[in-house]
C-alpha positions as CSV (number, residue, x, y, z in Angstrom):
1,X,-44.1,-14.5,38.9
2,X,-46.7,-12.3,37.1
3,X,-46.6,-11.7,33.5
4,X,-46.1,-7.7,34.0
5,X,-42.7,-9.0,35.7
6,X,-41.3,-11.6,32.9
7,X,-42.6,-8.3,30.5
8,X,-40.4,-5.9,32.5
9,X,-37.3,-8.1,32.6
10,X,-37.6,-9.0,28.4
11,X,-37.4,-5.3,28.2
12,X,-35.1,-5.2,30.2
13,X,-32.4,-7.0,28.3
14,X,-33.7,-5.5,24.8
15,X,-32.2,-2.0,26.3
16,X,-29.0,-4.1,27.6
17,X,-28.7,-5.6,24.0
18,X,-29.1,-2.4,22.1
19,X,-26.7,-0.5,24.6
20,X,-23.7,-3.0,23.7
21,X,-24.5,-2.6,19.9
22,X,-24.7,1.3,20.5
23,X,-21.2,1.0,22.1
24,X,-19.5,-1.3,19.6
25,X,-21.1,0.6,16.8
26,X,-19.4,4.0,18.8
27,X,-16.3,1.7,19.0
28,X,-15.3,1.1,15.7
29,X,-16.3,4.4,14.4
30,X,-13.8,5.7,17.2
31,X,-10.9,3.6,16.2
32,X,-11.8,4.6,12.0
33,X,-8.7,5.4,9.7
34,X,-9.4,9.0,7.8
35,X,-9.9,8.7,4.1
36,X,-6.8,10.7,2.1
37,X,-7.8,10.0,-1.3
38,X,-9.0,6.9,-3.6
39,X,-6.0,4.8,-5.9
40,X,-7.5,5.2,-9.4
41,X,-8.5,1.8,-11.1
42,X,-5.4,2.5,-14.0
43,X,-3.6,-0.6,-16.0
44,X,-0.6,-1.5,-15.3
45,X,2.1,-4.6,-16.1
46,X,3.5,-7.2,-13.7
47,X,6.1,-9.0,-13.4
48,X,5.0,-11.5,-15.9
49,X,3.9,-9.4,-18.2
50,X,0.8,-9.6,-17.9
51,X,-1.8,-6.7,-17.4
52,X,-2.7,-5.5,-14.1
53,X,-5.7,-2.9,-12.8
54,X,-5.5,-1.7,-9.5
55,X,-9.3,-1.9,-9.2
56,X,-8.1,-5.6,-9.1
57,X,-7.2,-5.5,-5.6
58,X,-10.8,-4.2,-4.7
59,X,-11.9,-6.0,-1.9
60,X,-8.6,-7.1,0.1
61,X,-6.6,-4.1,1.9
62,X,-3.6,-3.2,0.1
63,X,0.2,-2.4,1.4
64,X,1.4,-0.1,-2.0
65,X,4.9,0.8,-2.1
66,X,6.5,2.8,-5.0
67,X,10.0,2.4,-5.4
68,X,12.5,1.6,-8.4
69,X,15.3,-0.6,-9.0
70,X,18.5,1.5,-9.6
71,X,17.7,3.2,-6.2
72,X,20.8,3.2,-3.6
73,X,19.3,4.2,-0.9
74,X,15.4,4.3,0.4
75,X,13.9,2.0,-1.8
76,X,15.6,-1.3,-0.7
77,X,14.9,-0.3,2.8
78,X,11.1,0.6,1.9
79,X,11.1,-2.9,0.2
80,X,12.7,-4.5,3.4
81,X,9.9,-2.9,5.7
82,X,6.9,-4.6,3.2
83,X,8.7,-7.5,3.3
84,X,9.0,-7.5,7.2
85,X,4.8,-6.5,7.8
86,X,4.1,-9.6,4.8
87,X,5.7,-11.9,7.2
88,X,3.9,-10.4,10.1
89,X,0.6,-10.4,8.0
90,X,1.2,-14.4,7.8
91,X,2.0,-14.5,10.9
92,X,-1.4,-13.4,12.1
93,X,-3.6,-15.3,9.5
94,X,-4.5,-12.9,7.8
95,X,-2.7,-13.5,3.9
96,X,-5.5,-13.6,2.4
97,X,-7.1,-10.4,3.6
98,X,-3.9,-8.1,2.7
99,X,-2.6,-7.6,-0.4
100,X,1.3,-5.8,-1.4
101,X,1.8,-3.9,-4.5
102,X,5.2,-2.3,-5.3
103,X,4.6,-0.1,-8.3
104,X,8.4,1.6,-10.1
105,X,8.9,5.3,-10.7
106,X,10.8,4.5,-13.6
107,X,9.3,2.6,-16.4
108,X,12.0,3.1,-18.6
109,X,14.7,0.5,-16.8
110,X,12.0,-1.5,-14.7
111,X,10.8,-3.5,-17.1
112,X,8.9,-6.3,-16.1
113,X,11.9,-8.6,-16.2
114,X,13.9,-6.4,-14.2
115,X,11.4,-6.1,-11.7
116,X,10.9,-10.1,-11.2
117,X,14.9,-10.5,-11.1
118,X,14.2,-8.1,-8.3
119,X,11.8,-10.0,-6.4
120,X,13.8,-12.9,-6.8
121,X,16.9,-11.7,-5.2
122,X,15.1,-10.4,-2.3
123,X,13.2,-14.0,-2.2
124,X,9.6,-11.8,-2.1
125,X,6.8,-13.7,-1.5
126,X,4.3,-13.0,-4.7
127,X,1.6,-15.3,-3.3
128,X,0.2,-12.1,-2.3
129,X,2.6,-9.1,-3.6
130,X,2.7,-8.0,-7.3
131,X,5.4,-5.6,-8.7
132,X,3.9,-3.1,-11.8
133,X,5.7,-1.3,-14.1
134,X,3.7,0.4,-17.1
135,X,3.2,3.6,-19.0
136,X,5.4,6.5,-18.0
137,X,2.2,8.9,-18.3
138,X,0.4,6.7,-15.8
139,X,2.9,6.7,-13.5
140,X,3.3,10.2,-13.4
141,X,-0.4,10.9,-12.9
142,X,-0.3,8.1,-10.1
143,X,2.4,9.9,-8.1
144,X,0.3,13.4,-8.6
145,X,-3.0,11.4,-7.3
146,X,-0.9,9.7,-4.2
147,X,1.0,13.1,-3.8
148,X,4.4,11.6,-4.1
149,X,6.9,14.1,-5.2
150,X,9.7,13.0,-7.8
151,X,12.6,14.4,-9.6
152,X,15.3,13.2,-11.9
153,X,18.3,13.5,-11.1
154,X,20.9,13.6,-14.1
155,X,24.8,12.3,-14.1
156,X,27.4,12.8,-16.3
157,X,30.5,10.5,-15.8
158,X,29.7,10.3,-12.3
159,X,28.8,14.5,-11.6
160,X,25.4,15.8,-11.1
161,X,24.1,18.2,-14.4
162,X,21.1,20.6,-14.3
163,X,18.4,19.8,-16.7
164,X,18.6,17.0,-19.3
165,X,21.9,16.4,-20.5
166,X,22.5,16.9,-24.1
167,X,25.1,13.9,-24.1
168,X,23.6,10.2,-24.5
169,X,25.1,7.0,-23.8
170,X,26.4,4.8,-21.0
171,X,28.3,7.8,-19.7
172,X,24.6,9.4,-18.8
173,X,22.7,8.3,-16.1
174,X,20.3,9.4,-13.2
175,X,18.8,8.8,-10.2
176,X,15.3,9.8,-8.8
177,X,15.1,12.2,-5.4
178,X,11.1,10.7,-4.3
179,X,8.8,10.9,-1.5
180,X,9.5,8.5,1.1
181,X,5.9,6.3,1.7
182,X,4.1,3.4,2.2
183,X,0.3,3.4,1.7
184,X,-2.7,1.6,3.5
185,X,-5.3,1.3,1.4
186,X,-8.8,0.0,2.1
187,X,-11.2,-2.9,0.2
188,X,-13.0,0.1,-1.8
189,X,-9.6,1.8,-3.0
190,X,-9.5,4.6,-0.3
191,X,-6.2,5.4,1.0
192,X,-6.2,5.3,5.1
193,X,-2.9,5.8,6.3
194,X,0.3,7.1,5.2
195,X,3.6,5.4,6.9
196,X,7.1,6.8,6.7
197,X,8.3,4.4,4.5
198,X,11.4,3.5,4.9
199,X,11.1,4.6,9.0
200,X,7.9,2.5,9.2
201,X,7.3,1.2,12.6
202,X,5.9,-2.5,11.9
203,X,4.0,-2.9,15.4
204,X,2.3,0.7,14.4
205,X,1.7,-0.7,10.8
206,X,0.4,-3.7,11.5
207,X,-2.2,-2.2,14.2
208,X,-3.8,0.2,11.2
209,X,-3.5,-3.0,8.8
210,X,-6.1,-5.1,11.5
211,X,-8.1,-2.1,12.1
212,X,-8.6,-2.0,8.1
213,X,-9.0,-5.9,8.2
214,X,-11.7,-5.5,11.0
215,X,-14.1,-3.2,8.7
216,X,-15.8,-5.3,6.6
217,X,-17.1,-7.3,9.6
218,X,-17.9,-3.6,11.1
219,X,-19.9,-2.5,8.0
């Protein structure tokens, strides 16, 4: 064959080549997650007691739930639905990639020891899923960051009060009305999805979760 041939067909497949990088590079950027805001690298405590930063989980995408202990209703059904997409996460091999944090509304009763007594009962994994309690201020400005709305609800022998109660004790208590949420969040910190908590879908969940996964061979 002459050389102007072999020259035409190396050409040829350098066009080919580039096209299907073109395409995959048009690909991922088509399947991309939006960015809603970035989790602020803030200190917090685990369930050991030992001190946490968020910026900590840099470089693994994140499931973050927040939640707390005394609550009757959505909480143990947002806990259920991380505990359901960790076992899916194992399931697929990808553990090591995706990390759970479960951060309390309520400092003042989730103490660290409360919150591992919590894990415990549920039998959570914490291979890969850490449970932070920490400074009421910071957990305050992480709700306004994440956009979570919260509100205390008071209880005086059992009925609802406006305000803060003047009485103290055992006979005062409260709950906390909340959001209900369960965050994706990316290896730089950005959040990428916002699931309905509670009324997460897991096959949904876990589609965003490989997408996320899937970016850092993309980039």
């Amino acid at each position: 064959m002459p050389r102007w041939f072999w020259l035409g067909v190396g050409i040829g497949l350098l066009f080919v080549a580039a096209a299907g990088a073109v395409k995959i590079a048009m690909d991922v950027r088509a399947e991309s997650l939006p960015v809603y805001m970035t989790v602020p690298d803030w200190p917090f405590i685990d369930q050991d007691g030992r001190t946490f930063w968020l910026g900590q989980t840099r470089g693994k995408v994140v499931v973050l739930g927040m939640i707390y202990t005394h609550c009757p209703d959505i909480c143990p059904l947002i806990t259920a639905q991380m505990m359901e997409l960790q076992k899916q996460v194992a399931a697929a091999g990808l553990s090591d990639e995706v990390f759970f944090v479960t951060i309390t509304f309520d400092p003042e009763r989730d103490t660290p020891e409360v919150l591992r007594r919590y894990a415990q009962v549920r039998k959570v994994d914490l291979r890969n899923w850490v449970f932070l309690t920490g400074d009421p201020s910071t957990i305050r400005h992480l709700t306004e960051v994440l956009g979570i709305y919260t509100e205390r609800v008071y209880m005086v022998q059992g009925t609802p009060v406006s305000g803060t109660p003047s009485a103290t004790g055992s006979e005062v208590t409260y709950f906390i009305n909340h959001t209900d949420r369960i965050f994706l969040v990316d290896r730089q910190g950005q959040v990428r999805a916002l699931l309905p908590g509670s009324r997460t879908e897991t096959k949904d969940a876990m589609e965003k979760i490989r997408r996320l996964v899937r970016e850092r061979s993309a980039s």
